[in-house]
LUMPADREN-298636 format. One record per residue (C-alpha): z, y, x; residue number from 1. Coordinates in steps of 0.001 Angstrom, whole numbers, plus 500000, padded with zeros to 6 digits. Last residue first. Example, Ala and Ser with C-alpha at 12.3 -4.5 7.8 and 13.67 -1.06 7.14 Angstrom:
! residues 2
VEXDO;w;v;u;resi
VEXDO;507140;498940;513670;2;
VEXDO;507800;495500;512300;1;
//
This chain:
! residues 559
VEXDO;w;v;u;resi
VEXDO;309310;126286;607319;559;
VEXDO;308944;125972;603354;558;
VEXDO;307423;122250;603868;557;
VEXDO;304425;121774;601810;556;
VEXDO;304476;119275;598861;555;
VEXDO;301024;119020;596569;554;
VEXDO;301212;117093;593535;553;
VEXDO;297405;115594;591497;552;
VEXDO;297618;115230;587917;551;
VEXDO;295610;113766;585536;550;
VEXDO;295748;113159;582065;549;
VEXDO;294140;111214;579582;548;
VEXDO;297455;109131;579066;547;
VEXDO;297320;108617;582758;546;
VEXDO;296690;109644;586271;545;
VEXDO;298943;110351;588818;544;
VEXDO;297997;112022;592596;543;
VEXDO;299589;112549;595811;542;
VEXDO;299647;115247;598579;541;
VEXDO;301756;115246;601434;540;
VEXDO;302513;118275;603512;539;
VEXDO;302590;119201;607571;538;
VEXDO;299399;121240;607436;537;
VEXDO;297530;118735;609002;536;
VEXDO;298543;116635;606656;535;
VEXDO;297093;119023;603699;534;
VEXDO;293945;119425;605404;533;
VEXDO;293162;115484;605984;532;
VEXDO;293758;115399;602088;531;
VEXDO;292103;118109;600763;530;
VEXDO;289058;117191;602917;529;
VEXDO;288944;113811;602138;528;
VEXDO;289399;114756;598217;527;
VEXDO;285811;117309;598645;526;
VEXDO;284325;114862;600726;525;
VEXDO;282054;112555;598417;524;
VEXDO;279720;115692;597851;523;
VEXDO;279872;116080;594031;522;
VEXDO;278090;115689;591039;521;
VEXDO;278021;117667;587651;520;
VEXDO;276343;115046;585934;519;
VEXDO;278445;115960;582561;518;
VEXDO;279895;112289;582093;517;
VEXDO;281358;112286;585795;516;
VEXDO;283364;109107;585880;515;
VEXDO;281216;106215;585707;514;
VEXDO;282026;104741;589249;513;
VEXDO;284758;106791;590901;512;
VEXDO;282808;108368;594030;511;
VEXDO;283474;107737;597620;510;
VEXDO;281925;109700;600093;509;
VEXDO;285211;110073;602579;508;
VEXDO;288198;108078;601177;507;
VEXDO;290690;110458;599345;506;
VEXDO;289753;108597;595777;505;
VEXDO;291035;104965;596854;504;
VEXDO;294013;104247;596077;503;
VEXDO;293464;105934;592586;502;
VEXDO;290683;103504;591909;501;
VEXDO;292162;100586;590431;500;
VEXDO;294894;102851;587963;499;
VEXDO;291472;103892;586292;498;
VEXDO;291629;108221;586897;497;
VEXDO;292031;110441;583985;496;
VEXDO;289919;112914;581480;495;
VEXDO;290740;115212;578847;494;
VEXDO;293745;116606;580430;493;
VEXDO;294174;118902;583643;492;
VEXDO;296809;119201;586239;491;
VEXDO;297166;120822;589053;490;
VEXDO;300339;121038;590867;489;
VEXDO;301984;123031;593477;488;
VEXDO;305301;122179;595267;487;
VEXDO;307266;124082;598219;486;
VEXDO;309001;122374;600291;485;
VEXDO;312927;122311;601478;484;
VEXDO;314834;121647;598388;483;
VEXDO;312188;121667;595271;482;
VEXDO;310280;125454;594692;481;
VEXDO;308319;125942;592342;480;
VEXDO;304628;126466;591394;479;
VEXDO;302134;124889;588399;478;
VEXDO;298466;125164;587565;477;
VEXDO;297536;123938;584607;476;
VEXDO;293845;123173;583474;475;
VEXDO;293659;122890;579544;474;
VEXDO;290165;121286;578051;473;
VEXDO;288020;123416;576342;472;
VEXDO;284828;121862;577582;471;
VEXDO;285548;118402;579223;470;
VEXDO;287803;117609;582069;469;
VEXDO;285697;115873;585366;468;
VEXDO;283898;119470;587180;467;
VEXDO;286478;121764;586072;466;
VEXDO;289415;119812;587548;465;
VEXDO;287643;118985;590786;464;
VEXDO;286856;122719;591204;463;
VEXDO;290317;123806;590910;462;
VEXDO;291021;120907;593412;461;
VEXDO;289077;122392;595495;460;
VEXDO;289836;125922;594994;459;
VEXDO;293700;124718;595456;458;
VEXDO;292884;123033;598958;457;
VEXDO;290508;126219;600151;456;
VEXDO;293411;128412;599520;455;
VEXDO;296134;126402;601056;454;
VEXDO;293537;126334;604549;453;
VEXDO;293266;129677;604398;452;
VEXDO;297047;130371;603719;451;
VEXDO;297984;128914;606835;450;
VEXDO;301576;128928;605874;449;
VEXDO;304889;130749;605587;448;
VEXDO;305519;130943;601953;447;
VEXDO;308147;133574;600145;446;
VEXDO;311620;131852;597905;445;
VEXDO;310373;131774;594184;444;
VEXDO;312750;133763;592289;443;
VEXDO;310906;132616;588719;442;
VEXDO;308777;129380;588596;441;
VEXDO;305167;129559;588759;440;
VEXDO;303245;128491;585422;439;
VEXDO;299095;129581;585491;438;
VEXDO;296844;128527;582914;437;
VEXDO;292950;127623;583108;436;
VEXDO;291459;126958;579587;435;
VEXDO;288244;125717;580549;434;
VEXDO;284282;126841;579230;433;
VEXDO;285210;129889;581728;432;
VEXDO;285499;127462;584739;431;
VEXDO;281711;126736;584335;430;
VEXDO;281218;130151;585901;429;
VEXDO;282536;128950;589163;428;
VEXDO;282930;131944;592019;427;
VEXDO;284736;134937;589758;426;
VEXDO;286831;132252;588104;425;
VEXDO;287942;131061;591670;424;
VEXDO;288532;134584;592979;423;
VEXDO;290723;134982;589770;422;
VEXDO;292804;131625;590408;421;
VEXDO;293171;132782;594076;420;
VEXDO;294660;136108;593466;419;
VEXDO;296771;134914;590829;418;
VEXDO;298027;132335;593384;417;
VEXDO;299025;134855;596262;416;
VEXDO;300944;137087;593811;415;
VEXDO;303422;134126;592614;414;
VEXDO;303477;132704;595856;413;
VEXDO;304061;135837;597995;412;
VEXDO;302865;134504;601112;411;
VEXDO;304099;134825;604777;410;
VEXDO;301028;133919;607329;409;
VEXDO;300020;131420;609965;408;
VEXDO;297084;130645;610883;407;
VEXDO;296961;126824;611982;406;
VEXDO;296291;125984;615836;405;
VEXDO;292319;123758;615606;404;
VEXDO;293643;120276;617171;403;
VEXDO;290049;119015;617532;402;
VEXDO;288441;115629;616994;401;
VEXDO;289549;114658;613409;400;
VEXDO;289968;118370;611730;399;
VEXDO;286742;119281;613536;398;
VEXDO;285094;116474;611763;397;
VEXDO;286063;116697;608525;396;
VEXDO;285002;120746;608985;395;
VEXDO;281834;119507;609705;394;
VEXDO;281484;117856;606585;393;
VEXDO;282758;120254;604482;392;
VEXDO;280464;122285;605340;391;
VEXDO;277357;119706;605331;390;
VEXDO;278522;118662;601851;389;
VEXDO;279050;122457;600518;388;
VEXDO;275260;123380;601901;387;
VEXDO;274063;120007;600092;386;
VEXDO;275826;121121;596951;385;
VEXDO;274444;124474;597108;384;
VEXDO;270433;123354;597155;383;
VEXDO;271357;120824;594694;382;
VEXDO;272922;123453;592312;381;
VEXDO;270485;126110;593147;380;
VEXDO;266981;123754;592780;379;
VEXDO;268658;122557;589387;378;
VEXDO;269255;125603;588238;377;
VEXDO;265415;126666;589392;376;
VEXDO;264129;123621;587485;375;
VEXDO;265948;124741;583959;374;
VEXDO;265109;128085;584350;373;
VEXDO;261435;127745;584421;372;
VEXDO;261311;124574;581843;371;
VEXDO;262797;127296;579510;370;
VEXDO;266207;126719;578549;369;
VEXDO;267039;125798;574792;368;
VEXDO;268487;122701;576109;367;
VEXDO;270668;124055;578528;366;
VEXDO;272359;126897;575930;365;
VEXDO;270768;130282;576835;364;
VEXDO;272486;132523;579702;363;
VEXDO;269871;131483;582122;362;
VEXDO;266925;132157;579765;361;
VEXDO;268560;135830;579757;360;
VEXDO;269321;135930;583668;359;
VEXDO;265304;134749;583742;358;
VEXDO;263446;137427;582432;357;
VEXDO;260112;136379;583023;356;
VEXDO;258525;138460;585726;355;
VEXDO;261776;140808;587092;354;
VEXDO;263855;137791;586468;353;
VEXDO;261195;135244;588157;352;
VEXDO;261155;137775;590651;351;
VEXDO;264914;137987;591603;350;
VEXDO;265720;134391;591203;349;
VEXDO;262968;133632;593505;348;
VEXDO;264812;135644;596260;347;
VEXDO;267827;134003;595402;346;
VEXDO;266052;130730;596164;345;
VEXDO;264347;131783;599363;344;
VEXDO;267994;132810;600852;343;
VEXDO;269641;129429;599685;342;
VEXDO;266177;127546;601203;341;
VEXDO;266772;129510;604287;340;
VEXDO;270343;128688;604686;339;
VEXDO;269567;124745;603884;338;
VEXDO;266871;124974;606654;337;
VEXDO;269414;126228;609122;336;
VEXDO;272297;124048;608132;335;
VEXDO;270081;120790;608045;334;
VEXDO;270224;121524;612190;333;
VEXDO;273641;122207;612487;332;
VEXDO;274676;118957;610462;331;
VEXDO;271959;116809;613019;330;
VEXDO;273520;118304;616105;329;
VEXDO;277263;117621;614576;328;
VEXDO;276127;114051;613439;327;
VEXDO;274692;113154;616369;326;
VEXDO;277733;114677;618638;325;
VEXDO;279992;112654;616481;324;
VEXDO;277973;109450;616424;323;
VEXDO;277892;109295;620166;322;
VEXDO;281626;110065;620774;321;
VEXDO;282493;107722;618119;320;
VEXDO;280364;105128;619833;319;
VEXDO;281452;105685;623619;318;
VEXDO;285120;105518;622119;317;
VEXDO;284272;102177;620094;316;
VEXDO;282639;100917;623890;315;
VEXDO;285486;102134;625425;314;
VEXDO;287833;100575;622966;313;
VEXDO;285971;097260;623221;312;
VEXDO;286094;097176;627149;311;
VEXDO;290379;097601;626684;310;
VEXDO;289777;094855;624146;309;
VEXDO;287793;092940;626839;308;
VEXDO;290450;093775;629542;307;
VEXDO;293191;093180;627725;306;
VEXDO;292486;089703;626322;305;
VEXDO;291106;088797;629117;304;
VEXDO;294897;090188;630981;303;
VEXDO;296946;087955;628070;302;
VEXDO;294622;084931;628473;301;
VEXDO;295391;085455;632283;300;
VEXDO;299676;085703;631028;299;
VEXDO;299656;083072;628321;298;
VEXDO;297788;080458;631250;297;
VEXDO;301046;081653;633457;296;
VEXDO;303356;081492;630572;295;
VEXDO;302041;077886;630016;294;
VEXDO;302407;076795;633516;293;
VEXDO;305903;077943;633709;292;
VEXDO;307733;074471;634939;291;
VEXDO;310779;075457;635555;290;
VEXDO;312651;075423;639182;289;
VEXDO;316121;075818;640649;288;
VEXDO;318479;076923;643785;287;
VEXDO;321159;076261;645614;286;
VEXDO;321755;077585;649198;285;
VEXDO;323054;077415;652414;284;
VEXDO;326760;077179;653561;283;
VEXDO;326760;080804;654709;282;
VEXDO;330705;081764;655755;281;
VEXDO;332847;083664;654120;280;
VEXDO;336038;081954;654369;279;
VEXDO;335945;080802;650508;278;
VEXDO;332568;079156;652047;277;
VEXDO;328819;080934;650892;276;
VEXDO;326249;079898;649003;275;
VEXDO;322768;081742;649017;274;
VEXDO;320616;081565;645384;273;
VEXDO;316975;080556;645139;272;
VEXDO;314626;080548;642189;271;
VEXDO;311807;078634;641885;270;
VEXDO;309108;079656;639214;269;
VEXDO;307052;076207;638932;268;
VEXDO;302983;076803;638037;267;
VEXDO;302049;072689;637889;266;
VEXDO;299478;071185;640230;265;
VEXDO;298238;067655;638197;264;
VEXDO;298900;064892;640395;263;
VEXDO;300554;062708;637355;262;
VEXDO;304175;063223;639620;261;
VEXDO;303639;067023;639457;260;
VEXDO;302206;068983;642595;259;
VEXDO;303736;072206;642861;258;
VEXDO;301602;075646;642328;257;
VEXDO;303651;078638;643091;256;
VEXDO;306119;081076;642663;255;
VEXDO;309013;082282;644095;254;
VEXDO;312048;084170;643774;253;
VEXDO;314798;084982;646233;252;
VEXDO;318424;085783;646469;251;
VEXDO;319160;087029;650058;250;
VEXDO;320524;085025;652900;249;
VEXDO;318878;087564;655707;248;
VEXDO;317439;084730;657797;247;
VEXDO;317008;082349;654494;246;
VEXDO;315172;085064;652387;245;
VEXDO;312704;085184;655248;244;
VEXDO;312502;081318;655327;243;
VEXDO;311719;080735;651740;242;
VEXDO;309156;083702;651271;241;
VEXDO;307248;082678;654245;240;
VEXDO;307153;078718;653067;239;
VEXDO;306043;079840;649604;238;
VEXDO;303572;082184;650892;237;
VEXDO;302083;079881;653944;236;
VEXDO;302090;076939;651361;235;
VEXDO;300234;078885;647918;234;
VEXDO;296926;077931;649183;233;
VEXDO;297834;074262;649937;232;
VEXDO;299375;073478;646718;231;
VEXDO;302987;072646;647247;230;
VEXDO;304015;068893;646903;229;
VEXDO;304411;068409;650780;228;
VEXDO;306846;071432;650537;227;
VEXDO;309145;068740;649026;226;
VEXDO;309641;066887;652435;225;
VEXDO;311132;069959;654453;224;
VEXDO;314680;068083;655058;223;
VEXDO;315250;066145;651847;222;
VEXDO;311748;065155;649516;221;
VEXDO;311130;062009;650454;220;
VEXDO;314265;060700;651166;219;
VEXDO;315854;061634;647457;218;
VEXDO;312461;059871;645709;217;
VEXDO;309282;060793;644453;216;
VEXDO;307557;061422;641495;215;
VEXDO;307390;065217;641529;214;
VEXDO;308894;065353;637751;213;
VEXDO;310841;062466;637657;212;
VEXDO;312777;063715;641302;211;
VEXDO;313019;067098;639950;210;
VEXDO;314749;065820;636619;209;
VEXDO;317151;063788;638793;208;
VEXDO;318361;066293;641056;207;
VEXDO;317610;067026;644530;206;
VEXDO;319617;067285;647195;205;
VEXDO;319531;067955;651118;204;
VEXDO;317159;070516;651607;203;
VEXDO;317012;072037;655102;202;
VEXDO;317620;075608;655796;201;
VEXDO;319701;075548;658241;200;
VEXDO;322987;076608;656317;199;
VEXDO;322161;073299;654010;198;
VEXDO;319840;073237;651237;197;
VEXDO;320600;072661;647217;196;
VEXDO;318137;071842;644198;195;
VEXDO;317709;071565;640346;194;
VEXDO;315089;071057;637912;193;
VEXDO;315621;072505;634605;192;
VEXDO;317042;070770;631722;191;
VEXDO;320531;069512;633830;190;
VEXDO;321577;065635;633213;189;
VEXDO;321417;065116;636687;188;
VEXDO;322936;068596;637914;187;
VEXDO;325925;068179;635213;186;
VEXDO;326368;064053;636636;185;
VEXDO;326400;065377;640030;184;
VEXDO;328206;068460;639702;183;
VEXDO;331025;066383;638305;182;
VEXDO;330320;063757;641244;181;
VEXDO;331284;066701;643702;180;
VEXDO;334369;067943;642037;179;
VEXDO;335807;064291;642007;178;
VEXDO;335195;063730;645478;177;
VEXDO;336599;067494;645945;176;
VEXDO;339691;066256;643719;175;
VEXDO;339842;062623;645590;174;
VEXDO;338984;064814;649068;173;
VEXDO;342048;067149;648434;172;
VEXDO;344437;064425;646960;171;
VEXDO;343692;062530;650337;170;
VEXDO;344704;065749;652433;169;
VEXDO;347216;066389;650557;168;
VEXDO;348702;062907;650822;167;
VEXDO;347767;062551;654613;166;
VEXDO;351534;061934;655705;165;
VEXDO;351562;060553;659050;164;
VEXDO;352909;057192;659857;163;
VEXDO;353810;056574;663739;162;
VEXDO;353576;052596;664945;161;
VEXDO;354733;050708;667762;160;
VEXDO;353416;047189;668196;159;
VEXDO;356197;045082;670232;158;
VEXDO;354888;042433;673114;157;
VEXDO;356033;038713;672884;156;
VEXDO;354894;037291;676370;155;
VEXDO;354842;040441;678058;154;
VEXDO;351497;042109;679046;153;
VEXDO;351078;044069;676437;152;
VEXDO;353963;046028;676949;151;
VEXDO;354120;048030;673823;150;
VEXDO;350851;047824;671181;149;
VEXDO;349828;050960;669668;148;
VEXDO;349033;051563;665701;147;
VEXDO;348782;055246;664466;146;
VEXDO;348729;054940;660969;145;
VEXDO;347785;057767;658725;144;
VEXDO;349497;058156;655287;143;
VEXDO;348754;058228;651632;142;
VEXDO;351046;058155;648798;141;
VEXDO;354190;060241;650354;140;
VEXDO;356536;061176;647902;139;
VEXDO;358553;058577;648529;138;
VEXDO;360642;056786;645148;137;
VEXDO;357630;054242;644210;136;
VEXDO;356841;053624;647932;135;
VEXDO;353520;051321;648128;134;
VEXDO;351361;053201;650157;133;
VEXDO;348144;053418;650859;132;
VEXDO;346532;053430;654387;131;
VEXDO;344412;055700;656460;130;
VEXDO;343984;053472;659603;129;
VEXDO;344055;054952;663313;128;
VEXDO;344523;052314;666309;127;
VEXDO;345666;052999;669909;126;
VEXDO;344917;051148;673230;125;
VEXDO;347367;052223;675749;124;
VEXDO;347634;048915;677576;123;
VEXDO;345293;046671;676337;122;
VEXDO;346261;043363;673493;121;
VEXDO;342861;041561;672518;120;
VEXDO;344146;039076;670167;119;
VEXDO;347235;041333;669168;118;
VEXDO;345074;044314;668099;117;
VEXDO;343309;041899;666320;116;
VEXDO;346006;040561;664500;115;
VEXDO;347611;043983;663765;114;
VEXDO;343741;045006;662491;113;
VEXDO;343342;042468;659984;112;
VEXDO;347185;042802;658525;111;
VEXDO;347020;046545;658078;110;
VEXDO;343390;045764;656331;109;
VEXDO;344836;042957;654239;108;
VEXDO;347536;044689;653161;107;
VEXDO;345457;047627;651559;106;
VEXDO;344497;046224;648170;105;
VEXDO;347883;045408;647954;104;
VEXDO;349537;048676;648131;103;
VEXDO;351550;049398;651181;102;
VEXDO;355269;049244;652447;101;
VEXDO;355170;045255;651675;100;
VEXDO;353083;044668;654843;99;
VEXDO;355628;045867;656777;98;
VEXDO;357393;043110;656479;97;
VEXDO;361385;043348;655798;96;
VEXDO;363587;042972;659079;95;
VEXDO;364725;046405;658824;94;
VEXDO;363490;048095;655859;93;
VEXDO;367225;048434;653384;92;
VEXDO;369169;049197;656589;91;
VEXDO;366884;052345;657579;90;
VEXDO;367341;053485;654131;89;
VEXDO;364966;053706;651809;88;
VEXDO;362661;056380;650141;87;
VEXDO;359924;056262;652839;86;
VEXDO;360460;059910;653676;85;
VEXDO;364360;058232;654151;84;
VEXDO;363122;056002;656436;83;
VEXDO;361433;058043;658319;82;
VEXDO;363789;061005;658412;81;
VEXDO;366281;057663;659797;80;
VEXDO;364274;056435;662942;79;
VEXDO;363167;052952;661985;78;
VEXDO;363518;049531;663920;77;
VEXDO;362679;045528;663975;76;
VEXDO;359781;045835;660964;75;
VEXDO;358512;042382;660575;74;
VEXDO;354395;042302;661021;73;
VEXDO;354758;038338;662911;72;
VEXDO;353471;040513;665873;71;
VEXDO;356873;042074;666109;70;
VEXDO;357411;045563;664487;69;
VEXDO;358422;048844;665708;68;
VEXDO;358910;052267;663658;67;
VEXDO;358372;056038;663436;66;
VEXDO;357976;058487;660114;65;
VEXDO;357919;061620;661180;64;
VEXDO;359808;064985;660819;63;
VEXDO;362011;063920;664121;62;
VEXDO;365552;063473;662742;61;
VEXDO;366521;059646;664077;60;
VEXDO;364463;060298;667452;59;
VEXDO;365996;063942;668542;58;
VEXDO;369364;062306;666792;57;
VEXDO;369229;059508;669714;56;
VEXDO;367661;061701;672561;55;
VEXDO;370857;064027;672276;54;
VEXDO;373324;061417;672138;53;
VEXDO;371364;059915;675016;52;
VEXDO;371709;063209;677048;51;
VEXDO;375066;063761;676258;50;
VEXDO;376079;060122;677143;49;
VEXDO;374545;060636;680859;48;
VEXDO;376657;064049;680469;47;
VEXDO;379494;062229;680356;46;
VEXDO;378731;059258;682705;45;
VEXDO;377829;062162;685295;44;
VEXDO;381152;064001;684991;43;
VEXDO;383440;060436;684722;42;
VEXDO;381832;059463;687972;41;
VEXDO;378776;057098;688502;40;
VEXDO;379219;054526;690574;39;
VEXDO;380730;052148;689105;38;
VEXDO;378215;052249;685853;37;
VEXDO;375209;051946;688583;36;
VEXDO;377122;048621;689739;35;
VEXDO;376757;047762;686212;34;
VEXDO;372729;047241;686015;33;
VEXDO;370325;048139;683841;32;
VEXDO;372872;051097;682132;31;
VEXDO;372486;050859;678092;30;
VEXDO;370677;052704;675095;29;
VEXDO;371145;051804;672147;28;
VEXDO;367999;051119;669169;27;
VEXDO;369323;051151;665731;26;
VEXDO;368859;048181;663929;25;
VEXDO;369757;045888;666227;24;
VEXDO;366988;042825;667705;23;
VEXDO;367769;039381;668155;22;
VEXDO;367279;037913;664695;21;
VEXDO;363672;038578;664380;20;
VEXDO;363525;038466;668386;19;
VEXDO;364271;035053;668410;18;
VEXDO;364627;033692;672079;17;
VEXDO;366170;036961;673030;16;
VEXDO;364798;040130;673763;15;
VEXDO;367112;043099;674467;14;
VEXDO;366390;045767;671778;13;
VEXDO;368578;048656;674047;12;
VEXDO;365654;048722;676450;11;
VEXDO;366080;049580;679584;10;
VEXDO;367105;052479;681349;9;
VEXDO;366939;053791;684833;8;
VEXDO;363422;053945;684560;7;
VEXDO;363994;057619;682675;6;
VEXDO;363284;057135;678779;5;
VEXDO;359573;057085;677629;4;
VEXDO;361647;055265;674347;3;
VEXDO;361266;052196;675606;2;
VEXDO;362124;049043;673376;1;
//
């Protein structure tokens, strides 16, 4: 066997009629012909045994696994790292098959392609396998064969072969094999529909739930086949979003109508994310899709539904607007008429008292009246009581459509209620049939508020109290101070509120059924009024009502 040795050398396997039984174990290197021994001198010879001392342990200790067989497969030499990479000795594999170096399941390969290399025997004609081993003690599990066949032309040539270990290499592509069906079976089994594309662009996988839902199979859709599903006004968009993000490998979103397997176009939200090698390279992208049909047809019911509430309010707003400036003109103009009527009453007050005395009829009981005085009470009540309505009617409304600054002052409570409570008994003669009482705490801490606004809630409620509690009945108001707000109360017994109306008594023009015995009537607003002024103020007002009692609780902040 040659070693690529100079052609002064032959090979140190000389062939006999056996070769199985002919050939050494380690190959040895002789002179072809003994003349050439003569004549070489000691010098020469010595350095001739140098060089194929040298050439020896290069071959025995080269990091690769190198050996010869005969075309019956039997291994005739082995350098020694091989052998020993191999976990044997040289010894223990010379004249032992090769065959039995490799698993079973891959004899029949090594032994297919030795026999054909054999048949059809060319000088220089090599042969790669990636083979399995069978070495319990070698490390190596996987190796690459290079296969080359020696002197072809002889009558029993000599195959050559190098092993080279692949094991990490083979464990690599088993684990990234592995990887790869793993992402597979996750992608497969995914709930959304799933898809990756190449550095180019073009789609190369689709996962099962995409495939079910476009109909169609792996073929059909790779490369640029799934933008056949896209509706045709959304393709120039889709495929303009997809390639842009491509060029600059950004994440993108898209979405558009997709054809589902039924042919009914589907909204799909498709979302697309650029991959990139541990080295930093682009390797394409991976992306998926949901089907978002119903959060599209949520979203244009959404936008309807905007638009004709939106149309609504602006219609309500028109409305209001309308009936606000009618019932402002129409208050303004009943206030005229109502102003002269007040004027042309008091000036029939003053001649029917010059003509028939009236103050004195007036100060009568009401049933010992004269018909005179009776009518022209009842012309002054109504005619005041329609005034008050209209009043407090368009203050209602400025309170709701104008932010009107409050007024405001530093009150003495104790000074600033006396005040009121007389200007109240001056104003409402009935208030003398009622036993009106004032209680204010000692030390109570001075009021900063609008104090017009205060004084026309307390000569409301005043009035209220007067115009529902019998004759003689006690009317309390009370003052102190509780943390930060200041509390006022009135209170008056004889009368109270049915637990089913209280909720119900601030609404504008609503009257408790039943509940004014003496006729006194009322305007509907008086309570609205309170109320609206009272939150405007910054304070809360609330009202109890039992045990023929009732009691309504003003809080006002003290700052």
């Amino acid at each position: 066997m040659s070693l690529n040795q100079p052609s002064s050398w032959h090979h140190a396997c000389q062939q006999q009629n056996d070769m199985v039984s002919a050939t050494p174990v380690r190959l040895e290197l002789v002179p072809e012909r003994a003349s050439e021994v003569e004549n070489c001198t000691a010098e020469s010879w010595r350095r001739t045994q140098e060089e194929l001392l040298w050439y020896r342990k290069l071959y025995e200790n080269t990091p690769c696994v190198y050996l010869t067989i005969n075309k019956n497969g039997v291994i005739l030499s082995v350098n020694k790292f091989g052998a020993t990479s191999l976990g044997y000795s040289p010894e223990e594999l010379v004249q032992q098959s090769i065959l039995n170096l490799f698993v079973q399941s891959e004899q029949h390969r090594l032994s297919h392609a030795l026999r054909k290399l054999f048949e059809d025997a060319r000088e220089n004609e090599i042969v790669n396998l990636e083979l399995r081993l069978n070495c319990p003690t070698s490390q190596m599990k996987w190796v690459k064969v290079v296969v080359r066949v020696l002197h072809p032309e002889k009558e029993n040539p000599l195959i050559s072969m190098v092993f080279e270990d692949i094991t990490a290499h083979k464990l690599s592509e088993d684990a990234l094999r592995e990887s790869e069906q793993r992402f597979h079976t996750m992608a497969n089994t995914a709930p959304v529909m799933l898809w990756m594309a190449d550095s180019k662009g073009l789609c190369n996988f689709f996962n099962q739930l995409w495939l079910e839902f476009t109909g169609r199979n792996q073929e059909q859709e790779q490369g640029l086949g799934w933008l056949e599903g896209i509706h045709p006004e959304d393709k120039n968009f889709c495929t303009q979003t997809y390639e842009t993000a491509f060029n600059i490998r950004t994440k993108f979103q898209i979405e558009y109508r997709f054809k589902r397997a039924d042919g009914e176009y589907r909204w799909i939200l498709n979302t697309g994310v650029p991959r990139f090698t541990p080295s930093g390279n682009f390797a394409g992208y991976i992306g998926s899709a949901i089907d978002i049909t119903e959060r599209k047809l949520a979203e244009v019911a959404l936008k309807e539904s905007q638009k004709a509430t939106q149309a609504q309010l602006e219609e309500l707003e028109n409305l209001n607007r309308l009936k606000d400036e009618f019932l402002s003109t129409v208050s303004h103009e009943l206030r005229t008429p109502l102003t002269n009527m007040k004027m042309a009453i008091q000036m029939l007050g003053i001649a029917l008292n010059q003509e028939q005395n009236l103050l004195l009829e007036m100060a009568k009981p009401h049933a010992q009246r004269s018909k005179v005085a009776r009518y022209f009470q009842i012309l002054n009540n109504e005619c005041d009581r329609e005034i008050n309505l209209i009043n407090n009617f368009l203050d209602l409304q400025r309170l709701d459509t104008t932010a009107k600054p409050l007024v405001l002052e530093t009150i003495q409570v104790q000074e600033w209620l006396e005040r009121v409570v007389e200007l109240f008994q001056a104003r409402n003669r009935n208030s003398s049939l009622h036993n009106l009482q004032l209680r204010i705490a000692d030390n109570l801490p001075s009021f900063i508020c609008d104090q017009f606004s205060l004084e026309r809630i307390l000569i409301e409620l005043l009035t209220n109290a007067c115009k529902f509690s019998p004759p003689g009945a006690e009317i309390i108001i009370t003052a102190q101070s509780k943390a930060n707000f200041m509390q006022i109360q009135v209170s008056n017994d004889g009368a109270e509120i049915p637990i089913s109306e209280l909720p119900r008594i601030f609404e504008k023009f609503y009257r408790i059924p039943s509940n004014d015995p003496w006729k006194q009537g009322g305007t509907g607003l008086g309570l609205a009024l309170v109320q609206k002024l009272i939150k405007y103020m910054g304070g809360t007002i609330k009202v109890e009502s039992g045990s023929n009692l009732t009691c309504f609780t003003i809080q006002l902040p003290l700052v």
